[in-house]
N, C-alpha and C positions, 0 to 999 in steps of 0.2 A: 601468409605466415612466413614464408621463405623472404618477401621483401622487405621482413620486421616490421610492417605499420604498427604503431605503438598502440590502437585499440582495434578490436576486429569484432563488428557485431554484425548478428544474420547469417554467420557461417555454418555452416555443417560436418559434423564429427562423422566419422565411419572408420569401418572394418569390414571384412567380410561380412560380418553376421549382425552388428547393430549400427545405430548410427543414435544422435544426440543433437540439439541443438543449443550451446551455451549461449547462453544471454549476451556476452562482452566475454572476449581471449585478451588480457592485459601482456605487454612484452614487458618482462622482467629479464635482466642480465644476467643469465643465465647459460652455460653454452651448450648447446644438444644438436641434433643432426640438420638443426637446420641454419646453425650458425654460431656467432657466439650469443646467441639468446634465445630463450626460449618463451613460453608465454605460462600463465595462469588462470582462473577461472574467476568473471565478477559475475552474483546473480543477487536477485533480489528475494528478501527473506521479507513473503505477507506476515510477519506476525512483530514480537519483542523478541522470545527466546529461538535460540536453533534446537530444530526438532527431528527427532530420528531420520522421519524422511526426506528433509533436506538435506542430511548429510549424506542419505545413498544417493542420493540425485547427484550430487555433488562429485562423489566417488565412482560414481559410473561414468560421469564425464569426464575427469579427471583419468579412467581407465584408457578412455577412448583417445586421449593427448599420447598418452603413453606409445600408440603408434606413429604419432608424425615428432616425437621428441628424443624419444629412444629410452627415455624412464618417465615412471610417474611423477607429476608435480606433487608437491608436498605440502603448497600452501592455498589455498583458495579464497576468496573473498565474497562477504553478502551485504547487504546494503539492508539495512532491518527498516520496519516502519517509523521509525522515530528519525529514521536517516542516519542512522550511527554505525561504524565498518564492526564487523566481526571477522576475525580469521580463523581457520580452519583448515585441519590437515586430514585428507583426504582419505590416506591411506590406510590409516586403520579402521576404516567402514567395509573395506573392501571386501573380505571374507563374507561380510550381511550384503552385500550386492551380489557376492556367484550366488546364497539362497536364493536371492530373487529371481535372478535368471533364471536359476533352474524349475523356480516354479512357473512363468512366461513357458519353457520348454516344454511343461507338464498339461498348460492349457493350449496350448498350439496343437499337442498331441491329441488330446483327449474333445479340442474345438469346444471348452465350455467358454461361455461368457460370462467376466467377472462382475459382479455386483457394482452398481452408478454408485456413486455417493460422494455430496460438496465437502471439500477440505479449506484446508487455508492455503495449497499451491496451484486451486485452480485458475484465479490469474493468471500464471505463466505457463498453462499448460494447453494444450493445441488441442485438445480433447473436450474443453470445458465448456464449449454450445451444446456437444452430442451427451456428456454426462448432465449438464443442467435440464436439457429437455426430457431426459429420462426420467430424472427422480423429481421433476413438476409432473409429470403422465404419472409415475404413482405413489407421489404425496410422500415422498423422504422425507424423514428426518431431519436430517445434514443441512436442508434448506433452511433451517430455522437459524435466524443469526445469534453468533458467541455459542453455540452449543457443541461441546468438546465429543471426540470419539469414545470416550469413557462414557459420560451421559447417554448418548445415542444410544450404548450397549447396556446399561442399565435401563434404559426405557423399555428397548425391545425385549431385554427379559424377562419384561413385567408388561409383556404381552401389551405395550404401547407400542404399533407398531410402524403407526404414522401419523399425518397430520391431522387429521378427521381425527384418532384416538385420544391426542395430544389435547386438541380443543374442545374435548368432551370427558375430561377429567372430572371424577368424583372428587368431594371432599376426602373420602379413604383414599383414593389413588395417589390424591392433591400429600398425602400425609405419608402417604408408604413412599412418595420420592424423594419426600425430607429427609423422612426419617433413611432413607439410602445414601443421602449425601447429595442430591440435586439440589444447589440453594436455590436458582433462576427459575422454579417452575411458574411462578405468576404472569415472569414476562415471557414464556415461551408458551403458558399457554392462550394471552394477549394473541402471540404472535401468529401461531397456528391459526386464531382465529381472523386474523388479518390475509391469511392466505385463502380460506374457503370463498370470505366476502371481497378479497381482490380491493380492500381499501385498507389505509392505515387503520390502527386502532388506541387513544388515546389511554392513555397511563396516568400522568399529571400533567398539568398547564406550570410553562415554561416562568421564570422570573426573571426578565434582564432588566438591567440598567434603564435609566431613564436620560442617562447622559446623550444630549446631542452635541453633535452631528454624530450618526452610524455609519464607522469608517469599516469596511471589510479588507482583511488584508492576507495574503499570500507572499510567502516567500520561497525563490528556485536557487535551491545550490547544486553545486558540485561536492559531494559529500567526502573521496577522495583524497580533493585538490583543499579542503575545508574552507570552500570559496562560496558564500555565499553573492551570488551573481545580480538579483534580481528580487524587489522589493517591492511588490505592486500593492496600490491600494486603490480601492473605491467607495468615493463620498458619496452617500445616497442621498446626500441633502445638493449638493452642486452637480450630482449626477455627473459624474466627470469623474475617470481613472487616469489613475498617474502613475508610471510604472519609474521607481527609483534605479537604475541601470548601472553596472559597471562592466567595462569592456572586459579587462582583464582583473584578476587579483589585485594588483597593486591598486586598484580601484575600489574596492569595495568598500574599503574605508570613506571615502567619498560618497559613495551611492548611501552608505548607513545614516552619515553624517546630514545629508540630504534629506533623509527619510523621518529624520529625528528632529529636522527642522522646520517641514513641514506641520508636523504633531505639535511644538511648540505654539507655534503661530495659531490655532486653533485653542489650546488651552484644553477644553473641556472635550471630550469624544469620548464614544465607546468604540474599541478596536476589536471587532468581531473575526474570529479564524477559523478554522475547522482541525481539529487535532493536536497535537500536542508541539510539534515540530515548531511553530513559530516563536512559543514561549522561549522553550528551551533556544530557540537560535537566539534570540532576544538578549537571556542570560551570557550568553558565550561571547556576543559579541560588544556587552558593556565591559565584561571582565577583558576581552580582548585588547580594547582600546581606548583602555581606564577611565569609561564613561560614568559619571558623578553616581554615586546612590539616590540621589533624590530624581534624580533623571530617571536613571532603572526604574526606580519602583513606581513611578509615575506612568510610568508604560506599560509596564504590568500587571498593574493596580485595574487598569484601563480595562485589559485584556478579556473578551469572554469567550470560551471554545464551546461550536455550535455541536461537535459533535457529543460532546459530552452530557449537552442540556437533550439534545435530540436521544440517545440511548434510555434518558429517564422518564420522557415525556411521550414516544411515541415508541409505537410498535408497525412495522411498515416488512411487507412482504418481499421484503428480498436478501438473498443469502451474505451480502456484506454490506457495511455501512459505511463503506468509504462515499467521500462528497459525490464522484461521480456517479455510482449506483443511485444513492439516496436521490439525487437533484433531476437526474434523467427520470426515476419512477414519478415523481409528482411533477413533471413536463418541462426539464430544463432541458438544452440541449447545445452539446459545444460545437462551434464553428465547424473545426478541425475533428473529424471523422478520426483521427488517429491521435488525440491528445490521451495521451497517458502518462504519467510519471515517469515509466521507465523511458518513455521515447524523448522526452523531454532531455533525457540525459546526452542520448545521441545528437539530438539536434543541437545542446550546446556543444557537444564535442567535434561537430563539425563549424559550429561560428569561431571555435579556438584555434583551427587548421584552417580558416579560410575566408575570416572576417565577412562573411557570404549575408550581405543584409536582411533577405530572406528568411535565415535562419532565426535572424535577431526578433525579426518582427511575429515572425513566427512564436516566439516562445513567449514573447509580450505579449498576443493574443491567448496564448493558453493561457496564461496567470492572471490575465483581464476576466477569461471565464471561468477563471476558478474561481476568483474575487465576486463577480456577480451570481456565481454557483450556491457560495456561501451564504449573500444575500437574500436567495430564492428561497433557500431551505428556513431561513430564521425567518423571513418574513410567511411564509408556511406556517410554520409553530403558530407564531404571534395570532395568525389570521381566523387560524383553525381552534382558537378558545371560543 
């Protein structure tokens, strides 16, 4: 920090009495005790909206700057699922972070152990093998995937208390959680019973395209820098991946332009993705680069997201339905032991500081197996009618 490196990830917060690890310390020019700049906080938000607990999460790190800055930052940054920046000021969560604290100092005193249970920040959170193996030993709730903390709390007040209860719902029960406001009880109780039996359980049979060739496709930006970097796709009919590359920004236009012209020469495809993210980059970057309407919509027209058809069609035991969860439980597995989204970002933030080839091929290999990830899971669906 004192050197100003312009990103700092892996580092550690402290004070006497806590300590934090932010995701990314961004330097913004700002002047504080450690120079003329000071830094801010990037993290990543599992969900669409920010939600309470992010924002004390947020604000107790933001607290913990406060020592090596000489004041609190005021801005902070999260990166949502859809890859889109939100900003955020810190400081007025802060007051709802001393509650917290002082309830941490209530159970250190008193040595209770607070209750396990899956959220939407277990991802980033260092805790999430010993809280997931908890509440698998006894049958939470929270493990059930999309099922909101409200839900949860209206289950258990109705004396649903876990997963065995959940998957042996009455008709009346089935009717008293409607009538409460549970719309999902079908698919949660699907899903409950995908956990007792340890295998998916089918809902409806998928309907995709018949359009060949089945192109699966992944794209890696810089969400920031609003760079999209890296365009991979994989033909299941030439079994061959082709990752569309741009070194820097001024490139990406290039690498799209490539990527668009590959698709041409083919004509007819289905462009299969996982999530929402591609589309939307899709849209951004025809508008960006006054790409024709009939071009756009011809890409898009293309487009099918697996995650979407997979949420309707199956019910699969595990607490999130991101591709990597989904693809590793029915036996996909990536190269890279450490391929994650958010690491992806560091490893481009080091081929930006250091043209390190390594890195380059590195993140082609993740997006190579995200592309065959997606392929795994749709050709799953398809197989499993």
């Amino acid at each position: 920090m004192k050197k100003g490196e312009q990103n700092i990830s892996g580092g550690l917060l402290f004070n006497n009495e806590y300590s934090a690890e932010p995701f990314i310390l961004e330097r913004v020019n700002k002047s504080s005790k450690l120079g003329k700049h000071s830094y801010q906080i990037i993290d990543f938000l599992p969900s669409i909206q920010l939600l309470e607990e992010h924002k004390k999460k947020l604000a107790f790190q933001s607290y913990l700057l406060y020592f090596y800055l000489g004041f609190m930052p005021t801005t902070c940054k999260l990166i949502n699922i859809k890859q889109e920046v939100i900003e955020f000021n810190p400081v007025n969560e802060f007051e709802g972070v001393r509650k917290i604290i002082n309830e941490i100092k209530k159970l250190e005193y008193t040595k209770t152990i607070p209750s396990a249970y899956i959220n939407q920040h277990c991802k980033i959170c260092r805790w999430k093998d010993k809280c997931l193996n908890e509440c698998i030993k006894k049958k939470d709730l929270s493990l059930l995937f999309g099922i909101s903390n409200v839900t949860r709390r209206i289950l258990i007040e109705s004396k649903i208390n876990n997963i065995n209860d959940m998957a042996n719902l009455d008709n009346n029960q089935i009717k008293l959680m409607k009538d409460k406001g549970v719309r999902n009880v079908p698919f949660l109780i699907k899903q409950a019973y995908s956990y007792i039996t340890k295998t998916p359980e089918r809902i409806m049979y998928p309907n995709f395209p018949t359009r060949y060739p089945a192109l699966y496709f992944d794209i890696e930006g810089q969400i920031d820098l609003n760079f999209q970097y890296l365009f991979g796709v994989y033909n299941e009919e030439t079994i061959e991946y082709l990752p569309f590359w741009a070194d820097e920004i001024t490139n990406e236009k290039d690498a799209f332009f490539a990527f668009l012209k590959y698709l041409s020469k083919i004509k007819k495809y289905t462009l299969f993705h996982y999530g929402s993210y591609e589309k939307t980059a899709i849209r951004d970057l025809c508008f960006k680069y006054n790409i024709s309407k009939k071009i756009e919509q011809s890409v898009l027209n293309s487009m099918v997201d697996i995650y979407s058809a997979l949420k309707k069609c199956a019910a699969i035991p595990v607490p999130s339905y991101s591709l990597k969860d989904i693809a590793q439980f029915l036996g996909y597995m990536w190269h890279d032991k450490e391929a994650l989204g958010a690491n992806s970002i560091i490893w481009h933030n080091q081929w930006m500081k250091t043209n390190n080839l390594q890195c380059k091929e590195r993140l082609k290999t993740y997006n190579k197996n995200d592309c065959e990830a997606t392929a795994f899971v749709k050709n799953w669906l398809e197989e499993s009618v």
